[in-house]
C-alpha positions, 0 to 999 in steps of 0.5 A, a space after each residue: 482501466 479503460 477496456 480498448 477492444 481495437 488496437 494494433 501491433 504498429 500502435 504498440 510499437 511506436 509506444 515502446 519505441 517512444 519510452 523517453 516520452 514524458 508521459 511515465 514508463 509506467 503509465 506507458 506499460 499499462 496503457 499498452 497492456 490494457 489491450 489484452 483486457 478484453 471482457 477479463 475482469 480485473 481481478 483475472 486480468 491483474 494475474 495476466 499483466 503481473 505475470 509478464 511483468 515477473 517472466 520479463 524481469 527473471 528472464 533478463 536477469 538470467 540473461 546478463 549471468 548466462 552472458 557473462 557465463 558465456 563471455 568467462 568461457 568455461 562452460 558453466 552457463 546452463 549450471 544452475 547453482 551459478 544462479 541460485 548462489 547470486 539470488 537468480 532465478 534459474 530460467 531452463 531452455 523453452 521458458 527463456 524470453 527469446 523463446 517466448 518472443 520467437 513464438 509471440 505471434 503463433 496461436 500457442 502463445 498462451 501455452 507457451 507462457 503457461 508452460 514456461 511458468 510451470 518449468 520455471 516453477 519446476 527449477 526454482 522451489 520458492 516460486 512453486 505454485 506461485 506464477 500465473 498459468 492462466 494465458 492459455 485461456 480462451 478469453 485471452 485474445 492471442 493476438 493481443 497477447 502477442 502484441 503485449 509480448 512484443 512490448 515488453 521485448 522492444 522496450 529499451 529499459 537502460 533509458 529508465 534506471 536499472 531494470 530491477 527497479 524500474 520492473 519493480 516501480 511497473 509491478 506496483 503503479 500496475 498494482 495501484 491500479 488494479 486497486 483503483 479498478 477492484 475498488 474495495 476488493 482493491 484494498 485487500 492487496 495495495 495499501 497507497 504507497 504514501 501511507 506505507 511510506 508514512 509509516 517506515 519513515 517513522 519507525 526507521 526498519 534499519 535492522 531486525 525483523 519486519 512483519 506483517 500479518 495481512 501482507 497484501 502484495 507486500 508493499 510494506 516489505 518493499 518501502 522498507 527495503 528501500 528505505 534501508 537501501 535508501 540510508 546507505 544501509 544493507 537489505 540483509 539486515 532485515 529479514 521479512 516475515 508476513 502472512 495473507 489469507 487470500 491465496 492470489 495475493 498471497 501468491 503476488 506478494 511472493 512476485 513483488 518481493 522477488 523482484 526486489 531481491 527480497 527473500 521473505 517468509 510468508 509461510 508455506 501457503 496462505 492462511 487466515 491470521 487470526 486462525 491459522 498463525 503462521 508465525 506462533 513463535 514470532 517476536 518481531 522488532 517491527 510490524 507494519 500492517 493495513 488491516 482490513 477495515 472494521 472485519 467481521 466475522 473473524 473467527 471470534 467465537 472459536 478464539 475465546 481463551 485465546 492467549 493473544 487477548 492480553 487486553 481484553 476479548 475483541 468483539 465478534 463483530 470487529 476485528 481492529 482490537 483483534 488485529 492490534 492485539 494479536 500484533 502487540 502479542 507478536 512484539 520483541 521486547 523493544 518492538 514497535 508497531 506502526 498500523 492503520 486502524 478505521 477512526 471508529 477505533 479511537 473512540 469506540 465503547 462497544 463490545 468492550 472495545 474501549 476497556 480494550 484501548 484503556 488497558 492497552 493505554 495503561 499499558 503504557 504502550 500508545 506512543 503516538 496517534 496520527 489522524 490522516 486526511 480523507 480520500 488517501 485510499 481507492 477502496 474506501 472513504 473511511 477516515 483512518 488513523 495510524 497508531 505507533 505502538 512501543 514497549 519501550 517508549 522513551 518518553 514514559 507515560 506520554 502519548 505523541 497526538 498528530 492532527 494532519 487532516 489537512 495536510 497532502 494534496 488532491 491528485 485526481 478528483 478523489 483521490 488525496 496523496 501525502 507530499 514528500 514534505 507532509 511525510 517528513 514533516 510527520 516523521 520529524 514530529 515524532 522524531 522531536 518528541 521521541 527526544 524530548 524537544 516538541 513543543 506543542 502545537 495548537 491544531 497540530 501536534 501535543 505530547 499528553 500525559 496518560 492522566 488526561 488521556 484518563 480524564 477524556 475517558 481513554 478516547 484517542 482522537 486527536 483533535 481533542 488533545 492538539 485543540 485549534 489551530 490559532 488565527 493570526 490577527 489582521 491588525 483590523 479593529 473589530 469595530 471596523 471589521 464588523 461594521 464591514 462584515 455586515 455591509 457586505 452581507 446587506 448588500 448580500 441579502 439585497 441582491 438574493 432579492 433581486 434574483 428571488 424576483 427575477 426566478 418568479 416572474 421567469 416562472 410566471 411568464 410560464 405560467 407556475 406561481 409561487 
C-alpha cells in the first residue's frame, strides 16, 4: 500500500464522483482510503478502513427499512425488532451515517465514529465487542479522516451491483491487500480467493454444516455462500461454524460474514484450536480450512492422549497432521474435508508423520490430492497442495492424483492466480472420477489404487503417480533433427568465442588481463 501523505478533499471527490471509471470500484475505495495511513502500520490501518467499510454498509441498509417504515406510516421506524426480524442491524439515533457525515469535518470525528461503534454494539448483541473503536487515536489524522467519510457518502453505489455485494466485494479486495502489505502476518486472515474457490467448487457446500477451524476472515464461509447463491440454491441451507485464535481477525470475519447476511457460530471469542475447541461436539458435513504452514509449538505436549490422534500423535514440532486430524475427528459420518497443507506433507518420514499419512491412507480416506502452482499466495513461496478427505468415497480404495503445477496465470510480478477455466477444469476431474469415468492423463491426472500408493512408501506427491506428460512428435526425423540441432549449437559455441574475445581485449584495453 502505497503511504500518500498529501492529498486533498477535491482529489477525493473527483474520485467518487468518477466511480463509472474502468479502473475498479474496489480499487478506487482504497486508493482513496490510502489517505488516512499516515505512519499506521497496516495491521492497525486494516481496522480503520474495514471498520468504515461495515459502518457504511449496516448504515444504509438501516436506511432503506427505516424509509420504508416512514413511507407504511405507522410509526414503527425506530422499533427495533422491525429489524432484527429481517436480519438488519438496528443503528440508534447519533450512530446513523447522516449523523456521522454531518460531523465528518469537525475535530471530533474520530469520536464520533468511536461512539457510534459502541452504541451499535450496545443494540445489537452479535456485534459486542466486535467493531473497531480506535478512530479516535492521535495518529489518525482527522482531516484525512474526514475526507475518507465524505467518500464513502458521495459514492453512488446503485452503478456497481446491489450495495450488499459490492461492500462485501471492497471488504475482501481490501483484505487481499492488507494481506499483500502484512506479507506472512497477511496469511494469518486471507486465504487467495482462487484457492477458496478451488476448494468449494469441488466439495459442492450445497447444504449441511460448513466448518473451519482457523477461519481467518472467513472467506472460506463467503465462497460457499456464494456458491449455493450462485446454483440457485438458498444460504439458510447452510449453517457456519468456525474458530481463530487471533482475537482481530476473529473480530473481522465476524464483519465479513454479517456483510454477507451470514449468521455464523464462531464461538463466543477467539480461542487456540488445538487448546481450546470451541466446537467439541461438532460433526460437520464439510470442512474447509488453510491452516498455518508447518506450526510449531502448537501445544503438543499438553495434548498427548488426546482422543483426536486416531492416526497417530503429531509431532511437536508441526502441526499439518495435527490440524488434519483434529478435522477428520470433527467429520459427519459422510463428511468431506477440503484443505491446504505445505507440500512437506505429502512426503515427509519425521516425527511419525509418514505412519500418520499411511494410516490415514489405509483408512481409506484420501480421495484426492492436488499439487498447486507456486507463487498463488502473498505471504509465502511454500509449494502447497490441497487434499480432499471422505468417509465415504465412492470409489473405494482409489486416490484421484492432480498434477496442476502449470496451470493459472501471472497477475503481477509475484503473484500467480487459477483462471476460471483451471477451476473447472480441476472440479470436473475430480467430478469424472467420483463417477467413475476419468481416463488417466500422463502429466495431469491418475486414479491409483492404495496398493501402489503402498508400494511408493504411502508418500503422495503427484508427480509420481500421473507421470510425464507426453510430447507430441514433430513428424522430424531424427537423423535430420540432430544433425540440425547440432548445427545450431557449433555455431553457438563459435559465437560465444567471438564474445569471449572481444571482453578480454575490452579488459585489456584497460589494462586487467585474463
Amino acid at each position: 500500500m502505497s503511504s500518500k501523505n498529501t492529498t486533498n478533499r477535491k482529489e477525493i471527490v473527483i474520485m467518487a464522483d468518477n466511480n463509472t471509471a474502468e479502473i475498479g470500484f474496489e480499487k478506487q475505495i482504497w486508493d482513496a482510503a490510502c489517505v488516512l495511513r499516515g505512519n499506521l502500520d497496516a495491521s492497525e490501518y486494516k481496522s480503520v478502513v474495514l471498520g468504515l467499510i461495515f459502518l457504511k454498509y449496516i448504515s444504509d441498509r438501516f436506511d432503506e427499512k427505516y424509509k420504508a417504515l416512514v413511507e407504511e406510516g405507522d410509526g414503527f421506524e425506530e422499533d427495533i425488532d422491525e429489524y432484527t426480524s429481517e436480519g438488519i442491524f438496528f443503528v440508534p439515533a447519533g450512530a446513523r451515517w447522516s449523523e456521522i457525515a454531518a460531523k465528518a469535518h469537525t475535530p471530533e470525528i474520530g469520536t464520533v465514529i468511536d461512539d457510534a461503534m459502541r452504541a451499535i454494539e450496545k443494540e445489537n448483541k452479535r456485534l459486542k465487542n466486535i467493531l473497531p473503536k480506535n478512530f479516535a487515536r492521535p495518529e489518525l489524522d482527522k482531516r484525512r479522516l474526514g475526507d475518507v467519510v465524505d467518500l464513502f457518502t458521495n459514492i453512488q453505489m446503485i452503478e456497481h451491483g446491489s450495495e450488499k455485494d459490492i461492500l462485501g466485494r471492497t471488504y475482501e479486495y481490501c483484505l487481499s491487500m492488507f494481506a499483500e502489505q502484512e506479507g506472512k502476518r497477511g496469511g494469518e486472515f486471507f486465504t487467495p480467493s482462487c484457492v477458496v474457490r478451488t476448494l468449494v467448487e469441488i466439495l459442492k457446500p450445497f447444504k449441511g454444516r460448513v466448518y473451519d477451524p482457523c477461519c481467518g476472515s472467513g472467506g472460506m464461509f463467503v465462497q460457499s455462500a456464494r456458491f449455493v447463491e450462485n446454483h440457485s440454491g438458498n444460504i439458510s441451507n447452510i449453517s457456519i461454524y468456525g474458530q481463530d485464535s487471533n482475537p482481530t481477525t476473529w473480530k473481522m470475519a465476524q464483519m465479513n460474514l454479517a456483510i454477507r447476511g451470514i449468521e455464523p457460530d464462531l464461538g463466543d471469542f477467539s480461542a487456540d484450536t488445538f487448546m481450546d475447541d470451541r466446537h467439541p461436539t461438532l460433526r460437520a458435513d464439510y470442512i474447509m480450512a488453510n491452516p498455518p504452514f508447518n506450526l510449531s509449538d502448537w501445544g503438543a505436549d499438553k495434548l498427548k492422549d488426546d482422543v483426536r490422534w486416531q492416526y497417530g500423535m503429531p509431532p511437536a514440532g508441526n502441526a499439518n497432521f495435527a490440524w488434519l486430524q483434529h478435522m477428520i475427528y470433527h467429520l459427519a459420518p459422510a463428511g468431506r474435508i477440503g484443505m491446504v497443507l505445505a507440500n512437506g506433507s505429502l512426503s515427509s518420514q519425521t516425527g511419525g508423520e509418514g505412519d500418520i499419512r499411511k494410516n490415514i491412507v489405509d483408512a481409506d480416506l484420501v480421495e484426492c490430492i492436488i499439487a498447486m502452482p507456486a507463487q498463488l499466495f502473498y505471504t509465502t513461496q511454500i509449494p502447497v497442495s490441497l487434499w480432499f478427505i471422505n468417509k465415504q468415497k465412492k470409489q473405494t480404495g482409489k486416490t484421484l492424483f492432480i498434477d496442476a503445477r502449470k496451470m493459472g496465470t501471472m497477475v503481477s510480478r509475484k503473484l500467480r492466480q487459477l483462471t476460471d477455466e483451471d477451476i473447472k477444469k480441476l472440479s470436473d476431474t475430480y467430478t469424472a472420477f467420483v463417477e467413475g469415468n476419468l481416463e488417466n492423463e500422463k502429466g495431469y491426472c491418475a486414479a491409483v489404487d492404495t496398493s501402489e500408493i503402498e508400494k511408493q512408501d504411502y508418500i503422495l506427491t503427484p508427480g509420481r503417480y500421473v507421470g510425464i506428460e507426453e510430447q507430441e512428435d514433430d513428424g522430424e526425423p531424427f537423423e535430420e533433427k540432430m544433425d540440425r540441432l547440432t548445427s545450431e549449437l557449433s555455431e553457438m559455441f563459435e559465437r560465444s568465442h567471438e564474445l569471449e574475445n572481444e571482453i578480454r581485449n575490452k579488459l585489456g584495453a584497460i589494462g586487467y588481463e585474463i
